[in-house]
Structure formats: C-alpha cells, structure tokens
C-alpha positions in Angstrom: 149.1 104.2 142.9 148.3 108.1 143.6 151.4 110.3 145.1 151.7 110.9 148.7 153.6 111.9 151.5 156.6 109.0 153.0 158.0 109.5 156.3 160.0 107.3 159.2 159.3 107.8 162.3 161.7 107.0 164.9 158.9 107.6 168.0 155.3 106.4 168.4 154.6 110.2 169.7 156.2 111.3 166.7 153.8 109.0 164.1 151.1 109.6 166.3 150.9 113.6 166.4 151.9 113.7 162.4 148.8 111.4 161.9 146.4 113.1 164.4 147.1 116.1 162.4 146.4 114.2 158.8 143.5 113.0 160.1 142.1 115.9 161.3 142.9 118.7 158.9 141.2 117.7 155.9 138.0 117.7 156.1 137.5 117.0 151.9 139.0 113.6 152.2 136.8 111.0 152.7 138.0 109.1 155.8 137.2 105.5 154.0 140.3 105.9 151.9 142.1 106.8 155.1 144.2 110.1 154.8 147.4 108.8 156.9 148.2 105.2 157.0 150.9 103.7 159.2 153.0 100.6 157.5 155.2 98.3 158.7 155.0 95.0 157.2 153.1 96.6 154.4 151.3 93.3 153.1 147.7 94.6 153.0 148.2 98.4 152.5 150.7 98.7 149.4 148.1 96.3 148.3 145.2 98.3 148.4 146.9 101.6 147.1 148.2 99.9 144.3 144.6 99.0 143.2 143.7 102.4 144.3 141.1 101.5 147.2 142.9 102.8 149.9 144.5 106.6 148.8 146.5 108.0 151.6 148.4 111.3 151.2 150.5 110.5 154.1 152.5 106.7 154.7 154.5 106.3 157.9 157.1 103.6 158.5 156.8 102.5 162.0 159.8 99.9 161.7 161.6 101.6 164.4 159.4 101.1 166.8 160.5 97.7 167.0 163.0 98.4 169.3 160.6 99.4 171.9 158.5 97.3 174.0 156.2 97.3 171.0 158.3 94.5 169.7 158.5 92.3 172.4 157.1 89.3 173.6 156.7 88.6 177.1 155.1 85.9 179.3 155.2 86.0 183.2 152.4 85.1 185.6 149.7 87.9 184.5 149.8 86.3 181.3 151.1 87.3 177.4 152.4 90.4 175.9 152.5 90.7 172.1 154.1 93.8 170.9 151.9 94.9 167.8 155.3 94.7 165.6 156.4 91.6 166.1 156.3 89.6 163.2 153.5 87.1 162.8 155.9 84.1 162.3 157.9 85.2 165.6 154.8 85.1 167.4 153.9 81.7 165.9 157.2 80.0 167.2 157.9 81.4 170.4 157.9 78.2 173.1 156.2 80.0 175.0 153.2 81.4 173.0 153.0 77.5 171.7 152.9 75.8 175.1 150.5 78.1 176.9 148.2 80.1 174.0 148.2 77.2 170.8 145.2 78.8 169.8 147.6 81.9 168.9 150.3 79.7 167.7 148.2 77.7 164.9 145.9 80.8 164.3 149.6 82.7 162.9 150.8 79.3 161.5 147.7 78.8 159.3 148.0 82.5 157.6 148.9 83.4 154.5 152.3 81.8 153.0 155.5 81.9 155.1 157.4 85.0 153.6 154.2 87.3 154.6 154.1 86.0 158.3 157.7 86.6 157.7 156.7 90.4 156.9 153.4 91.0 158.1 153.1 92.6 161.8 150.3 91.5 164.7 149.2 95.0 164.3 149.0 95.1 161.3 147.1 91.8 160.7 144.3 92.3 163.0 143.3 95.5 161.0 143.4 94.1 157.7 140.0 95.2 155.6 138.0 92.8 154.0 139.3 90.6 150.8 135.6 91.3 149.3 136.0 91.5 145.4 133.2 94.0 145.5 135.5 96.1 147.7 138.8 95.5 145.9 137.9 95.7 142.4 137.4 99.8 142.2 135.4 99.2 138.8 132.6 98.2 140.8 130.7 101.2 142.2 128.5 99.8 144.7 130.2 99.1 147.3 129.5 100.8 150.8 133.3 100.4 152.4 134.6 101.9 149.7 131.9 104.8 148.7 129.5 104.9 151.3 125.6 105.2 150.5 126.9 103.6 147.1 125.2 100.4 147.7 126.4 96.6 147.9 127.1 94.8 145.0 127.5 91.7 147.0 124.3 91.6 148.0 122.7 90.5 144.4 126.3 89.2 143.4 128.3 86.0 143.7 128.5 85.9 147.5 129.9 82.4 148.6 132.7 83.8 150.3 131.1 86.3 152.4 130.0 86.2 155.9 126.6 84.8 157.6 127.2 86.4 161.2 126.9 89.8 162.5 126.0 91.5 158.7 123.7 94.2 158.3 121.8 95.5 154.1 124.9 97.4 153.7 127.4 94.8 153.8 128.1 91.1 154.1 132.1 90.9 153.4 133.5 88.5 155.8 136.3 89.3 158.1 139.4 88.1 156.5 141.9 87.3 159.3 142.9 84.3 161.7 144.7 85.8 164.5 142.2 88.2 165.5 139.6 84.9 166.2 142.5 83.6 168.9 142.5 87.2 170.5 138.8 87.2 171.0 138.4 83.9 172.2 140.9 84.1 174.9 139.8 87.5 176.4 142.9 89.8 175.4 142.9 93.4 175.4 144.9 96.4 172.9 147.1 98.5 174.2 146.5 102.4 172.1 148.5 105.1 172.0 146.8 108.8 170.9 147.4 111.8 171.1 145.6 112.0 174.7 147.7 109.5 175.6 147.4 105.2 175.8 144.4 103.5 176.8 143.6 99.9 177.3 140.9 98.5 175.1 138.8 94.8 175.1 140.3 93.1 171.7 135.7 92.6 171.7 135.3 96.3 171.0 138.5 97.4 168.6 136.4 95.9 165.4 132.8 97.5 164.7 130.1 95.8 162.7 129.0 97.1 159.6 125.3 98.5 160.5 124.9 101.5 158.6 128.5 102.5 158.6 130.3 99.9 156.9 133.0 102.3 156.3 134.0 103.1 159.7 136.1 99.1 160.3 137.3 100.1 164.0 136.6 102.0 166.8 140.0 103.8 166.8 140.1 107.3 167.3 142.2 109.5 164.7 146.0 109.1 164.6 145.1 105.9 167.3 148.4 103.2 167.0 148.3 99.7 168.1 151.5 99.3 170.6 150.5 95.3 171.9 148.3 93.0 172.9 147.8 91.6 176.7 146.3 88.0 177.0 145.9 87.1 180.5 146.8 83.3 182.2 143.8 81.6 182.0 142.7 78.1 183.0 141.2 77.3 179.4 144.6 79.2 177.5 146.4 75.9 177.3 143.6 73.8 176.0 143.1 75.8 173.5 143.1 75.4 169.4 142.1 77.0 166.0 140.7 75.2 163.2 140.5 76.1 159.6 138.4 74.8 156.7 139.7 76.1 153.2 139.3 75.2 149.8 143.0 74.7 149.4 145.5 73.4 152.3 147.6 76.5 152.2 147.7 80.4 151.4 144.0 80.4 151.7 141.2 82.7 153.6 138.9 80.5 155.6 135.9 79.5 154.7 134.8 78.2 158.1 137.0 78.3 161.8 136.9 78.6 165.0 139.0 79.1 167.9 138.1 77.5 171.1 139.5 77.4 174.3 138.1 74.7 177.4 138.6 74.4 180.9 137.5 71.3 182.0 137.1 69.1 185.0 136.9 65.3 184.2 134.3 65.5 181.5 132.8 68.1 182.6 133.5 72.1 181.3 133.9 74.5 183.7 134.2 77.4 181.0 134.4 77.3 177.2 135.5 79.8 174.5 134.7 80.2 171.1 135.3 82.5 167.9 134.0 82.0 164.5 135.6 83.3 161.8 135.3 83.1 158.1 131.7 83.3 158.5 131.6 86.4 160.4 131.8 90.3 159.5 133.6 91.2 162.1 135.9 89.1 165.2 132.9 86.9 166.3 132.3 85.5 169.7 129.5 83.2 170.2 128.7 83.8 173.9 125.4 82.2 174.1 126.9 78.9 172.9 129.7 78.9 175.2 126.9 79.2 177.8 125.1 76.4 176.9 128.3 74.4 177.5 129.1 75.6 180.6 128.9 72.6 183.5 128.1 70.2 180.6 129.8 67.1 179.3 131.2 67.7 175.7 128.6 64.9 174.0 127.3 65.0 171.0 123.8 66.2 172.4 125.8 68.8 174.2 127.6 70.1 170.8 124.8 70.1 168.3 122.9 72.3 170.8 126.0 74.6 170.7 126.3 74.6 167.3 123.1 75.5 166.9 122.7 78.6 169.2 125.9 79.8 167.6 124.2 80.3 164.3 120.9 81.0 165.2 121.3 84.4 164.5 122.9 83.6 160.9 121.5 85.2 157.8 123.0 83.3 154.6 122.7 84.8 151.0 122.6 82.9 147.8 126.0 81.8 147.4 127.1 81.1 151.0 123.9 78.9 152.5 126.4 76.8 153.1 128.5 78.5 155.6 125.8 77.9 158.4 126.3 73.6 157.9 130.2 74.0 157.8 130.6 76.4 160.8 128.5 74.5 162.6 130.8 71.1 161.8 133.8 73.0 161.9 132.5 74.1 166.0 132.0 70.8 166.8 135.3 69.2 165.8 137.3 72.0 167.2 135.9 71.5 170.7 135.7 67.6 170.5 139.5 67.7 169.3 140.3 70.5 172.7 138.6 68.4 174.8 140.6 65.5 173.6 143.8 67.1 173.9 146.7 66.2 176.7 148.1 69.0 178.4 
C-alpha cells in the first residue's frame, strides 16, 4: 500500500470541496487510480490499495455523515429513502424495505458474508469496480481499467466469469454487485452532492459502459458524493424478487441473476421489470423483454420469447458461452416464482 493523505470529515461540504480540489489539481495522476477516494465501510477500497490497483493520495472517512439524513431510512407514501451510509444489513432487515421492496431485501441478503453487510455501505456497494483477475492482479499489464490503451487480457484469457451483456473490445469484466440490479429494476434515482451543489440522478445513468473508456466506471463528476437513494411506490415494488445462481450457496459473486419486479392483473401483466446481473458489464436492464411481456400471460411461450430478446444482443467469449443458457433459465424462474407469489 503506497502513502497518502487520511482525513475525517465531519460535513459532506467539507469531503466534497477537499475532494473537488484532489481531483482537480493534479493533472499527472491518472484518474483510473482515483486521486481522492471517500471510505466508509472500506470493504472494496482498502482492498484494492492494498494490491496496489487503486493508489489514492487522499482517503476520507465519511462515518460522520451517518448522522445526517444520509443514514436514514425512510418510507412514506412517495415511496423509499436509503441513505447511501446505511449499512447493507440494516437495509436488508428493515420491515419495511422487506414488505414493500423484497427485491432490495434478498438482493443485500444474498451479498457477501454477514460481517461485510455488517460493514459495507449502500453507497459504497453500488460503486464497487469489477472482481476481474485481469484487473486485480497488477502483474498483468493489459488491462484497460487499470492502464488504459494497455489492452485486455481477458479477452484471449480464462474468461468464464465475465460478462455477455453490454461489453465492448476493450473490456468484458462483469459487474460485480447485487444491489445495484434491485435499484435498476425498480426505477430508483441517486441523490449527489458536488461542489455545484446536489442533483438528482436515474440509478440507469450513474454506471457507464465500457466502450472505449473502460476506465471512466461512472458518470460522476469530480469530488461527486452519493447522499441516498429514492425508490418510488410502485404497483410491481411488492411483487418483486432477486435471484442468484452461484457456484457456492454463500459468499459468492453471481454467475447469473435477475431482479424482477410484476404488476399483474389475474394472469395477465400489466408492467414487468427486469435486471440481469452477473452477466452484464454494467447495471443491466432488459427493456425490450419487459416489453414483450407487457399485457401477456406469464406462459411458458410468453417467457422463452422474453428470455430470448433479453439476450439477443449477448456476445459470449470462450469461457462464459454459457452465461447466455443460464441467464436465460435464471429470467424465467425469477418471473414464474413473482408471478406466483402472494402478496
């Protein structure tokens, strides 16, 4: 781990200016390494800098901020608020986010083990970088996250983890996290704070695709914070789950998942909501299967067509051919088991 700079800060305007200033000033850092990092939980970053991906000269603990409405959670009739420090497992147990959002309940409960929910913040999780081992492992050059125009060893490497969705030549690593799937598929939006002040973003556009900037993870502006997530009151938030297909039952990245929401009347779905991940590069929505479902029954005919759509864009290497068969399996059984479920 390389030196750098430790400070607390006891305001978000306080974090925000010292990091708009990091960001800013030097011009000789690469941004990919990330010149000011904010930690709370810590369970991704000290991580990264201790494998000496990530090199930040200045580390901010945000811990403070807790006691602001950033660690709150609140439900009324507009719908959800998730303060971007609240602790994953907190989220995962309140009655309320269990009742009305399960799709964020099991998508938290289905993460890591339970001493990281325990310390890892909602913030935090949703920008955690890729677990690629071409990205981690600094004694491979090529990769184009970590050195960009370096090239990606995944590409010609072993592969079977990576994603199938929403790729581009320069990269393929798959987007590691759970939570951010149940954000997606339920239509939330981030609250930011900069140094321009806050703005309300779609959780659709806070991730960006790899194209030919792999490097560049989010559309965050420099010294940009994460205060809380807003998930309106839906008709489909209730009937709503997450399903995850691992090659172990616990502390495991997915392989396949999805996150599905349904509104439905009789048989019939009025509107339907889905997110892949495990497969995907970035927070994936598959909007042109959830338009095929639309005023349908859920039948079998009715799923495989989904299924299919969903993935008709997928673009499998070596290693992860796969992925297309068990996404598509994993879609299916997620909506067959929401449409199933009493409410």
């Amino acid at each position: 781990m390389r030196p750098f700079v430790f400070a607390r800060a006891d305001s978000a305007k306080q974090a925000i200016d010292a990091h708009y200033l990091a960001d800013t000033e030097r011009k000789d850092v690469p941004a990919v390494h990330g010149r000011s990092q904010y930690v709370a939980g810590g369970t991704t970053l000290i991580d990264l800098m201790k494998l000496d991906v990530m090199r930040p000269e200045l580390v901010t603990d945000i811990n403070q901020l807790e006691h602001t409405p950033s660690g709150l959670i609140e439900f009324g009739p507009k719908g959800l608020w998730l303060g971007a420090l609240v602790r994953m497992s907190k989220a995962a147990d309140h009655p309320e986010v269990r009742k009305n959002f399960p799709v964020i309940a099991q998508s938290l409960d289905l993460a890591a083990s339970p001493q990281i929910r325990n310390m890892a913040t909602l913030g935090g999780n949703v920008l955690q970088r890729t677990r690629c081992t071409y990205f981690r492992d600094t004694s491979y050059s090529a990769c184009n996250k970590r050195a960009p125009g370096s090239g990606c060893a995944a590409l010609q490497g072993f592969n079977r983890s990576h994603a199938v969705l929403g790729t581009s030549d320069n990269c393929i690593a798959s987007y590691a996290g759970d939570f951010a799937h149940a954000l997606i598929a339920l239509d939330a939006q981030v609250d930011v704070a900069g140094v321009k002040g806050s703005r309300l973003v779609p959780f659709a556009k806070l991730h960006r695709p790899p194209g030919d900037s792999p490097q560049l993870e989010s559309n965050l502006n420099p010294g940009e914070l994460i205060t809380a997530f807003q998930i309106p009151a839906t008709p489909w938030a209730k009937r709503s789950l997450f399903l995850k297909i691992r090659d172990r039952e616990s502390y495991e990245f997915a392989l396949a998942s999805a996150a599905v929401a349904v509104d439905l009347d009789g048989e019939t779905a009025r509107q339907v909501r889905i997110a892949l991940g495990g497969v995907s590069a970035v927070p994936w929505r598959a909007h042109e299967a959830e338009a095929l479902l639309k005023g349908k029954r859920l039948d079998d005919a009715a799923l495989d067509a989904a299924a299919d759509k969903a993935f008709a864009q997928a673009r499998p290497m070596t290693h992860n051919a796969f992925k297309v068969e068990l996404g598509k399996r994993t879609l299916k059984r997620a909506l067959r088991q929401a449409a199933e479920m009493e409410i």
